[in-house]
N, C-alpha and C positions, 0 to 999 in steps of 0.2 A: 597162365592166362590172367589180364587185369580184369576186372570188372567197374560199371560206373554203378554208385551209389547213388541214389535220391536221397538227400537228409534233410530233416527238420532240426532247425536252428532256431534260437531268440532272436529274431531281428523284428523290430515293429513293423506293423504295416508303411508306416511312412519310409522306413528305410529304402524300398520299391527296388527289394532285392530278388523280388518274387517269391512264391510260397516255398518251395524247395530248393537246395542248393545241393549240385553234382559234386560226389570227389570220387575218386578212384581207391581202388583197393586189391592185395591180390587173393582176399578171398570172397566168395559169395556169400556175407553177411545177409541173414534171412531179414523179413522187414519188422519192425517192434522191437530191432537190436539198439543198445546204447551204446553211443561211441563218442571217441571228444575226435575234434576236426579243427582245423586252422580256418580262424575269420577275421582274416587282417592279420594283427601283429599278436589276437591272442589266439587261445586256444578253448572252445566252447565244447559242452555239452549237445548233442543230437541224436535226436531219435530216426532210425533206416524206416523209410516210410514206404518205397515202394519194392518189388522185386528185383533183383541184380542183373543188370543188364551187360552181357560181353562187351568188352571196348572195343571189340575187334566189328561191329556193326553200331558201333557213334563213328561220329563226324570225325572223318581222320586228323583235322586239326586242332581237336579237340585237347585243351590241355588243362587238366584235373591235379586238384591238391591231393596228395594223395591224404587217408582216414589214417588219423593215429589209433590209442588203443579202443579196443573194446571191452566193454563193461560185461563179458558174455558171462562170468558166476551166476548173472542174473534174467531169469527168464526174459525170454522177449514180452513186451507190451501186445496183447493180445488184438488180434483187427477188430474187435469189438469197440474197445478202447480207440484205437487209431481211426476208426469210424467217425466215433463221439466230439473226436479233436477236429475230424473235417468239415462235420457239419455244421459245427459250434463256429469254427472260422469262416466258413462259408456264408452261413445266417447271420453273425454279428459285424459281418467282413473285415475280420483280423486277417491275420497271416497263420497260414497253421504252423508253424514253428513257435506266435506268439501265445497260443492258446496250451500247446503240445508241452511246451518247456514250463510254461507257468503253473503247468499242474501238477512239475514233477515237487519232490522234496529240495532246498533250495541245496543241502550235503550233497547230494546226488554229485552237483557240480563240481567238487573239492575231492572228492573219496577214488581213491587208485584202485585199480582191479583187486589189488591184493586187501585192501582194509574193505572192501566191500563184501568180498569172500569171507572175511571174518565174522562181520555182521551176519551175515547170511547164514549160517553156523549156529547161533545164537538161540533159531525157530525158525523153522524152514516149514514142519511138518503142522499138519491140521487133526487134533486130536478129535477125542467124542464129546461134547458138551456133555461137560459134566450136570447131574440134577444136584440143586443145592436144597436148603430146606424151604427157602421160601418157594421152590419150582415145587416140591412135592405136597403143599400145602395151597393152592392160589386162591387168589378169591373168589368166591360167587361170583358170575355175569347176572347180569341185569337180564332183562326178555330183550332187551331191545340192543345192549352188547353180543346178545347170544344169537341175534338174526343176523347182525351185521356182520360176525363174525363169519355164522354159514354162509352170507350172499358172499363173500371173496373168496373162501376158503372153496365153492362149489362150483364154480367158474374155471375156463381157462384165463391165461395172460389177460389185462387188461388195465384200465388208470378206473380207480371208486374215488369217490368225492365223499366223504364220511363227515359228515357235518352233525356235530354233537355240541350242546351248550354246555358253557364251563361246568365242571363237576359231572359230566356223563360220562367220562370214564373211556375218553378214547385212547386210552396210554395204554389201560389195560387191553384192548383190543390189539394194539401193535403189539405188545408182548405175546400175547397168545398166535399171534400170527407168523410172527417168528420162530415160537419156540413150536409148533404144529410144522410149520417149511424146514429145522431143522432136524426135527425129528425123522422126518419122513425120507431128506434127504441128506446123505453124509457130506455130499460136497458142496450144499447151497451156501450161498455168502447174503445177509440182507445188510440194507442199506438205511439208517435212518437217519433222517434230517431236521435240525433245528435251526431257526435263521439268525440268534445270536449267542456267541462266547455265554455269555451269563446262564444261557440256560442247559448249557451242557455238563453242567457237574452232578444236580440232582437225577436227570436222564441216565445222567452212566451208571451211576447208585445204584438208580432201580433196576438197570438190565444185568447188571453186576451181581444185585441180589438175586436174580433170576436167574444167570447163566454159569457166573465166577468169572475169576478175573480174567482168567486166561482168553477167553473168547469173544471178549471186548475190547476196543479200542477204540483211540476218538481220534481226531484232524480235528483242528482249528486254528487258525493267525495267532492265539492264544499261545500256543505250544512253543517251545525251544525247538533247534533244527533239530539236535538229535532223538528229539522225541519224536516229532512227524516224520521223519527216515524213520523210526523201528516201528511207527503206527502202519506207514504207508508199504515197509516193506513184509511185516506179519499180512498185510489185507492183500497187499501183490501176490506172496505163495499162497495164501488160501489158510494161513492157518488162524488167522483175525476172521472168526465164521460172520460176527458184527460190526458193523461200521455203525459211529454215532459223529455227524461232525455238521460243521455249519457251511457253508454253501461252497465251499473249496472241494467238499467232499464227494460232489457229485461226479467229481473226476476221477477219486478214487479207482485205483486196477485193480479189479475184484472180480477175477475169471470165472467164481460162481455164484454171481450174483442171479437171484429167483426174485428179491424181493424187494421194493425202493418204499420208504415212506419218508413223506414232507411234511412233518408237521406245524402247523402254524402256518399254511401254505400260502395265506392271502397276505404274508408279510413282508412288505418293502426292503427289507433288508436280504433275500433272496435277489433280488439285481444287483448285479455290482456296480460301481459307480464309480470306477477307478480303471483304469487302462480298457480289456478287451470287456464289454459290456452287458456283459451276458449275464440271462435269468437260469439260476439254480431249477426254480421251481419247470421250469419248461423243458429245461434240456433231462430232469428227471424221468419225465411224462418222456421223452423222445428216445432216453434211454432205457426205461423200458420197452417199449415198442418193438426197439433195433434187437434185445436181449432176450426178448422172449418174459422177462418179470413181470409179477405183478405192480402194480404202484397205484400207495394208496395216499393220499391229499387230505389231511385234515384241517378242521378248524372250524371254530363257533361260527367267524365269520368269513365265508369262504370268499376269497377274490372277486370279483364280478365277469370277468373271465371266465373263471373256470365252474360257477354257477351256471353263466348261459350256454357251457360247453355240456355241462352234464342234464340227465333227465333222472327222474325216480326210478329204483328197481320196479317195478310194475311191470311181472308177465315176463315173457324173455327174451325180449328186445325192448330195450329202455328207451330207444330212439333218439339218444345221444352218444357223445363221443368219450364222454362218461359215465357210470352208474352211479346215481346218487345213493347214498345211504344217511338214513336221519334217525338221532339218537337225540329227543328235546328233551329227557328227561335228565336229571340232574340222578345219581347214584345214592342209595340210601336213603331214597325219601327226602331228600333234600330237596328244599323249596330255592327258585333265584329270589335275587335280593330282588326289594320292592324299590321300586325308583324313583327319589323326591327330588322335584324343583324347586329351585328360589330362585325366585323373580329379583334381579339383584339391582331392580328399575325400582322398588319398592324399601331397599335396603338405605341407611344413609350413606351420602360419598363417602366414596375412599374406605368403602368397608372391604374390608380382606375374608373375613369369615362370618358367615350371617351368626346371628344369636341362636337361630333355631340349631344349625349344623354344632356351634361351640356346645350347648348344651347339651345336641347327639354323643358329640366324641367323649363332654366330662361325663355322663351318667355311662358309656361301657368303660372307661378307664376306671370308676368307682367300682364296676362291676369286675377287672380285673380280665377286661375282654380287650382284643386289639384293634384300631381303625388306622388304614391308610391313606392317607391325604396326595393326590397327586398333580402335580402341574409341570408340563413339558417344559421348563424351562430351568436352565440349572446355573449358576452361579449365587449372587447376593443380590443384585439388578442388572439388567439390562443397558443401563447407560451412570451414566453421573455424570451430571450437570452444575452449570453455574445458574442461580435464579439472575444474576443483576448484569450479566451481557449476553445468555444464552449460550456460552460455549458450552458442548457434548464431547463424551468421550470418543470420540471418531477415531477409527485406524488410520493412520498413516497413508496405509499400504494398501486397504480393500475399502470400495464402497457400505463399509457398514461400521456400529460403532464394536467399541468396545467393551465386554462384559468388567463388572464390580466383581471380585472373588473378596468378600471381608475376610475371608481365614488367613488369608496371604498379604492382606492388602495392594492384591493387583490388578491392574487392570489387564483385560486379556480377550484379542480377537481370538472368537472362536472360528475363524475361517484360514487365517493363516498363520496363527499360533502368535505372534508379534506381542509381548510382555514387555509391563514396564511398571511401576510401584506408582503407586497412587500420590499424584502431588499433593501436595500440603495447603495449597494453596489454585485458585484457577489461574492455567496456565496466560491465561487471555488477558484478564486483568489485574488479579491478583487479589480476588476477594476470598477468601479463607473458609467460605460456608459453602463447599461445594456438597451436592447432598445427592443422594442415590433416588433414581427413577424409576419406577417398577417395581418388578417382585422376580427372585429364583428360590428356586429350592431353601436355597442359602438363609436368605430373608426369612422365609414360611416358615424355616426349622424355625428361628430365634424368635418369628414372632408367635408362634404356639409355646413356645415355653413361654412366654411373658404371660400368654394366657390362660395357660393350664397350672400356674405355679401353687394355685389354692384347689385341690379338688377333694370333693368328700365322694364320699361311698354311698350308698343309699339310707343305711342308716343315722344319715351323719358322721361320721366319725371319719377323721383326717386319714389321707391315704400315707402311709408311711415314707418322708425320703419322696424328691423329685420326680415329676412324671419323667418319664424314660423315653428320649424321642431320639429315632433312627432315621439316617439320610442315605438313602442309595441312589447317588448318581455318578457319570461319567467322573467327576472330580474326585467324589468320596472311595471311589473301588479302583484306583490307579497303580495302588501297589499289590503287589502278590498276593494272593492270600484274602485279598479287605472283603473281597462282595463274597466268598466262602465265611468267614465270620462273623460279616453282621446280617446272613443268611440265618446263619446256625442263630444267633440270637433272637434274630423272630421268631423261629420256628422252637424255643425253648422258652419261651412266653418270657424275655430280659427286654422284651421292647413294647413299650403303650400304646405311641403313635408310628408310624412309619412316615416318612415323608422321601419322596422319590419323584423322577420321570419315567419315562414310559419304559425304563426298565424293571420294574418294580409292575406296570399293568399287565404283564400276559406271562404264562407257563406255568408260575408258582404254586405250590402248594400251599399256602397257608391256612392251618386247621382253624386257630382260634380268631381270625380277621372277622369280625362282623359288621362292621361301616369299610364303606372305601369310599371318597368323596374326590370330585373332581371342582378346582376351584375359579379355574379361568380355562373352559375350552372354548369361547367363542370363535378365534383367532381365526381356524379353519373353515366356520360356515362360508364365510364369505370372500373365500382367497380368487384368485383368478386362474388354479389350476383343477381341471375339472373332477379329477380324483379325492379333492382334499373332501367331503363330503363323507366319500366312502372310507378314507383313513383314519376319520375320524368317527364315525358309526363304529369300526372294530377296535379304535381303541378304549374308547367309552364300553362299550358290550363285555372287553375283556378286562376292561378295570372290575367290573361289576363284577364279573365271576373269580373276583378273587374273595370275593367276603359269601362266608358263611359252607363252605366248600364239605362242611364236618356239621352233618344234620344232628348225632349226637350228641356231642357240643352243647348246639344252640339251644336242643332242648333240656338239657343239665343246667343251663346257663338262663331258661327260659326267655331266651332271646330272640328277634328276629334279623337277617340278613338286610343290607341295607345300602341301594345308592343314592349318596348324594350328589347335583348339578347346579352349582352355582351359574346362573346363565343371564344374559341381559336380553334372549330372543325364547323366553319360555313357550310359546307358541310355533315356534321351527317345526316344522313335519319331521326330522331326524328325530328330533326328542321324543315326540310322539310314537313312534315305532321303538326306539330303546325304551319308552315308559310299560310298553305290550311285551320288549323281548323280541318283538316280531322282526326278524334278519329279512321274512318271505316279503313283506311287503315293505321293506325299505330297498330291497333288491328291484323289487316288480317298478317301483315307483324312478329309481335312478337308471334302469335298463330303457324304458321306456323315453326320459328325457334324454337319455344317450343314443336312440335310435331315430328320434325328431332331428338332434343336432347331426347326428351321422361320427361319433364320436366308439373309440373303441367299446367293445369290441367289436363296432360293425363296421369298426373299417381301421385301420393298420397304419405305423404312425413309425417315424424317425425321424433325428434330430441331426442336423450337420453344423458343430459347434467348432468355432475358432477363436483360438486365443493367440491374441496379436499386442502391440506395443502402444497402439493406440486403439478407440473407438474406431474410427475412420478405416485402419488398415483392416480389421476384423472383418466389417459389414462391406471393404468393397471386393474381399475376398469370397464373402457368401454371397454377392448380388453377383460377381464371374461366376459360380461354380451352377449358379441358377439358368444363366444365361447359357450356358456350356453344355448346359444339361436338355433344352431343347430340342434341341438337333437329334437326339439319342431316340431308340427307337422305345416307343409306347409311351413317351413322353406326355399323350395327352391323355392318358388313367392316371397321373401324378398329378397331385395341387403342390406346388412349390408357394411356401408363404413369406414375404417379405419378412428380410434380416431386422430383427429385433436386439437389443441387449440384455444382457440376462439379469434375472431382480437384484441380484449382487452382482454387477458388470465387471467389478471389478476386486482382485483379489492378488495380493501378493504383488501389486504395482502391474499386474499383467491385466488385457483387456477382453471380455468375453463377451462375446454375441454367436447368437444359434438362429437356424431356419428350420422349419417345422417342412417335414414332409408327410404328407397323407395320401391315401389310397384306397377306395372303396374294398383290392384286392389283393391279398398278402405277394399273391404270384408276381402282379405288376410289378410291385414295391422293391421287391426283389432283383428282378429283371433289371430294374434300374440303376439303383444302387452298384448293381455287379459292372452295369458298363461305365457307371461314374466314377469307379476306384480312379481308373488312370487318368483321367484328367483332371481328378483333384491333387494327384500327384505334380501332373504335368504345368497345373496352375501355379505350384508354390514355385516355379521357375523363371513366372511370369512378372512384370510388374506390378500386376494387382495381385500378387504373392508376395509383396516387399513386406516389410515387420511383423510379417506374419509368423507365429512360435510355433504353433501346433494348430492341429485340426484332427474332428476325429468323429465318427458316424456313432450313434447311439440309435440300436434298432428296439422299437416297442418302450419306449422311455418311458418311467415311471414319476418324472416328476417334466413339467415343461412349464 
C-alpha cells in the first residue's frame, strides 16, 4: 500500500505553493520525520507534518512525487515543536515550511542518512549534571534574590517578569533556577536566551562553571554549520540538559524542556527583521504555555508590553498575565551610579566632551579606575563633505549617505554595504579640503586620545606610557576572536577608557568601570517612531549599570559610580525619571500617553511593506492591496493608513514604502490578515503588481 504524505518544505510565502506539499510513499512515515523530496529539478529537505494518509482514499487522479530518503537515524521532531512552527507561521503568516526549515541546522540539508548516523554516535545519551566546584560552593542570595527565587520555584507553569536593576543579581537567580529544575528532574532541558552574539560567551562561562562543559551548549548565526548541527543535535536527544542561544534558539528541539528564560527581554534585537518576522521574546512566553515550562523574562527595563501584561506577586492571584517580581536592589551594597547632566546649551560650539565630564574621566584614569564613553554611532563620521559646493557622501545605491571609516580610509553605506576609497579630492568640483561631518566611535576614540595624552594621578605625578583607549564596535569585533579579547582586556584592567555603541551598554560585567558617560543621545527624544523614547530610556538605564557593579572596589578605591549625559534637552521628563532610576514612573507616564493615542499595547499593529523598482510601483501596489482589502470580512475593526515611503526609501537601488495596519483587537487583525494572504498574492499578477520585487507582512513591528 502507498501512502500520501503532507511535508513541509522551504518555499516562501510568496511562492503561493501552499503551506504543505503531498508526495507519496510506500511506507507510513510518522509525522516529525525528516525526509528530502523533489521540488522541481532539485531535491530539498522536509519535515512529515501531518499523519499518513492511504492513497487508496485520495483523489484517484491524484499523482504524487513519490519521497526519497529518510533521515529516520534521527528521532522525529516532536508535535511540540511542530506546534511552535504552526503557530509561529500562522501569527507571522509565513508558510510553515518557511519557518519549520529555517530553524533546522543549515547541514541538516547536505548530510546522508549514513553521515548523519555517524554524528548521531558521537552523544546521543543525557548524562547526570555533573556538580563542579563553583556548583558546590555558590554564592549568598540577597533577601530579595532569595524571594524571587521561591515566588517561581513555588508555583506551577507560568511566564514571571523579574525585573531587577543592573547589579541585582538576576543571572544568579537563572542559575539557581536551573540547576534546582535539574536537579530535581533527570530529563528537564531549560532554555536560556540572550538577544545578541556578543553576549553569549561570558553567559556560557558562567553556566559552564556551574554545570561543565558537557551540559552546555549554545545556537547562535555566530557558530559554523558544524558546530550548530552538533549544538542543535546534543539539544534534539536530550543530552545538551542547557540551551544558551540568541533568538534562533527559541526554535531549538528540546523534548524536555521545563524551563525558558529571556534575558534582556525588552530588547529589540529579539525580532527579527529579515525574512519570517517574528519575536523571540513572544513565541517564548507561547512556548512555554504549549510545554507546560516555566518562563522567566528579565530586565532592568522590561518592555512596555510585557510591564502592562504583568502585575506584582501580591497574594495569589497577581491579576495579570504575568507575575511580576522586583529586585531594586543592587548586590553587595552596592549603590547605582548617581546621574549627572550637562546642559551642552551652556557648553561652547562644537564642544565634543564638556570640561566637567574630561576632568571626571582624567581624575579615575589617575586613580587607575575605568570609564566608558558611549555613542551609537560607529564609523569616523557620518558623512564628508565639500564646504565650497556642498557635495556629501551619498550612496549611489540607497537614500542615505555614506559613513567615513578613517582606519580604512572608506567610505561605506551602512545600509547596503556599497564601498569605495575616499577621493582625494571632491568628486563635484574638485576642491581637495574635503573634511568629515559629525562624530563615530571612530572620531571619539582619536579625539580622547588627543585629550587624555597628559594625565596625572592625584598626586601629581605623570601616569606612566599612554592612556589605553578601547573601541568595541560592529567594525572593531569583525574578525574572530576580536570582541573575546578586547573583552578580556577590560575586564583585566589593560584598558582606561572604553569607547563603544550600544554593544558595549548592556549584559557586561565590568568590575572596575566607575564613569560610563553618554555623549550625544538626543537623536531619539524626538524621532517620529513612538517607541524611540522607551529604547532609549533602556539604553541609557543599562549603560548606567554598567559602572560601578563591584561595591568592593569602589570602596577600596573610595570612589563613587557614575552617569554621565551630555544633552541639549536637560529638562526632558525621560532624564528626569533615569536621574531617580525610576523605570515605575517612566513606564506609568509613556503607558498612559500610549493609551490617549491608542497606540500599542492597546491596540495591535502591522506593516505591509513593498519593495518595488520604483516609488510609484510600491505605493500603487499598497493603495490595491488597501483597496482589496475592503470587501473582506471585519474590515471595518482595521484602520488601513495610507502608503507612505520608508525613512531610507531606498536601498540597494530597490524602492520601499509600507502601510501601517491597526486594530483596537489582536483577534480582528488576525482575521484579516489571514483572508489578505491570497490577494496580495493574487495582486502581484495584476498591473498594479508590475515592478513590484517583493512584499512581505511584519506582524507587531518594532520599528515603523
Amino acid at each position: 500500500m502507498a501512502w500520501r504524505l503532507d511535508i513541509a518544505v522551504q518555499t516562501p510565502a510568496h511562492a503561493a505553493l501552499g503551506d504543505l506539499l503531498s508526495y507519496a510513499s510506500p511506507i507510513p512515515l510518522v509525522p516529525g520525520t525528516l525526509v528530502r523530496v523533489p521540488l522541481g529539478r532539485r531535491e530539498v529537505l522536509g519535515v512529515v507534518w501531518n499523519p499518513p494518509v492511504p492513497l487508496d482514499n485520495a483523489e484517484p487522479d491524484m499523482a504524487l512525487k513519490p519521497v526519497g530518503a529518510a533521515l529516520d537515524a534521527l528521532a522525529p521532531l516532536g508535535e511540540a515543536w511542530r506546534d511552535l512552527a504552526a503557530f509561529a507561521a500562522r501569527y507571522y503568516q509565513r508558510s510553515i515550511g518557511e519557518i519549520a526549515l529555517a530553524a533546522l541546522p543549515p547541514q541538516l540539508r547536505d548530510l546522508s542518512g549514513t553521515q548523519l548516523a555517524r554524528r548521531l554516535k558521537r552523544k546521543t545519551a543525557a548524562g547526570p549534571v555533573a556538580e563542579t566546584a563553583e556548583a558546590a560552593h555558590p554564592v549568598a542570595l540577597s533577601a530579595e534574590q532569595t524571594a524571587a527565587l521561591a515566588r517561581i520555584e513555588a508555583g506551577e507553569a507560568g511566564t514571571f517578569l523579574l525585573v531587577g536593576s543592573t547589579g541585582s543579581g538576576k543571572t544568579e537567580v537563572y542559575l539557581r533556577c536551573v540547576a534546582d529544575l535539574l536537579a530535581a528532574d533527570p530529563g528537564a532541558q531549560a532554555l536560556v536566551m540572550v538577544p545578541e552574539i556578543n553576549l553569549t560567551p561570558q553567559l556560557e562561562a558562567r553556566f559552564k562553571a556551574r554545570f561543565g562543559d558537557d551540559a552546555v551548549v549554545s545556537l547562535h548565526s555566530g557558530m559554523t554549520n558544524p558546530q550548530r548541527l552538533a549544538s542543535w543535535l546534543a539539544a534534539h536527544s536530550g543530552a545538551a540538559r542547557i540551551v544558551l542561544g540568541t533568538r534562533m534558539a527559541v526554535f531549538a528541539s528540546m523534548p524536555g524542556l521545563k524551563l525558558v528564560v529571556v534575558d534582556e527581554e525588552h530588547d529589540p534585537s529579539y525580532k527579527q527583521q529579515e525574512g519570517a518576522r517574528y519575536s523571540a521574546r513572544d513565541l517564548a512566553v507561547w512556548r512555554g504555555q504549549r510545554e507546560g515550562a516555566k518562563v522567566i523574562l528579565g530586565s532592568a527595563t522590561p518592555s512596555l508590553e510585557s510591564w502592562h501584561q504583568s502585575r506584582p506577586a501580591e497574594g495569589e492571584d497577581p491579576g495579570g498575565r504575568y507575575v511580576r517580581l522586583a529586585m531594586p536592589s543592587r548586590i553587595g551594597a552596592g549603590e547605582l551610579p548617581t546621574v549627572r547632566l550637562v546642559d551642552m546649551n551652556l557648553q561652547p560650539p562644537k564642544t565634543v566632551i564638556s570640561g566637567a565630564l574630561l576632568d571626571a574621566i582624567g581624575q579615575r584614569i589617575g586613580r587607575g579606575e575605568q570609564s566608558m564613553v558611549f555613542l551609537n554611532r560607529r564609523g569616523y563620521a557620518p558623512v564628508l563633505a565639500c564646504a565650497d559646493c556642498g557635495w556629501k557622501s551619498e550612496c549611489p545605491h540607497c537614500s542615505a549617505y555614506r559613513v567615513f571609516h578613517k582606519i580604512d580610509r572608506t567610505l561605506r553605506c551602512h545600509h547596503c554595504g556599497f564601498t569605495e576609497r575616499v577621493p582625494r579630492a571632491c568628486p563635484s568640483c574638485g576642491n581637495p579640503d574635503i573634511a568629515p561631518v559629525g562624530r563615530g566611535t571612530e572620531r571619539l576614540e582619536e579625539h580622547l586620545a588627543e585629550l587624555f595624552a597628559a594625565v596625572r594621578r592625584p598626586d601629581g605625578s605623570a601616569v606612566p606610557g599612554p592612556v589605553r583607549i578601547a573601541r568595541i564596535d560592529a567594525d572593531s569585533t569583525r574578525k574572530q576572536g576580536a570582541l573575546e579579547s578586547q573583552l578580556a582586556a577590560v575586564h583585566s584592567g589593560e584598558v582606561d577608557v572604553l569607547v563603544g555603541t550600544q554593544m558595549i551598554a548592556k549584559g557586561h560585567d565590568f568590575r572596575r568601570i566607575t564613569l560610563v558617560a553618554a555623549v550625544n543621545p538626543d537623536g531619539a527624544l524626538f524621532s517620529s517612531d513612538f517607541r524611540a523614547p522607551e529604547r532609549l530610556f533602556s539604553l541609557l538605564m543599562q549603560s548606567a549599570g554598567r559602572a560601578g557593579r563591584d561595591a568592593a572596589y569602589l570602596a577600596a578605591q573610595g570612589a563613587t559610580a557614575e552617569m554621565w549625559i551630555q544633552t541639549h534637552h536637560a529638562q526632558h521628563p525621560l532624564f528626569s525619571a533615569l536621574r531617580k532610576h525610576d523605570y515605575t514612573a517612566f513606564a506609568r507616564q509613556q503607558l498612559e500617553e500610549r493609551a490617549a493615542a491608542g497606540m500599542p499595547p492597546f491596540a495591535f499593529q502591522a506593516l505591509l511593506r513593498a519593495d518595488a523598482r520604483t516609488q510609484e510601483a510600491a505605493q500603487a501596489f499598497l493603495n490595491a492591496a488597501s483597496a482589496a482589502a475592503e470587501a473582506l470580512e471585519g474590515a471595518d475593526r482595521v484602520v488601513r493608513y495610507p502608503a507612505v515611503p520608508l525613512a531610507i526609501q531606498r536601498v540597494a537601488n530597490v524602492e520601499r514604502a509600507q502601510m501601517l495596519i491597526e486594530s483596537p483587537s489582536r483577534a480582528a487583525l488576525q482575521r484579516l490578515l489571514a483572508q489578505w494572504q491570497p490577494l496580495l498574492h493574487a495582486l502581484r499578477r495584476t498591473p498594479e503588481g508590475k515592478g513590484v520585487i517583493r512584499w512581505l507582512v511584519d506582524v507587531d513591528p518594532h520599528s515603523i
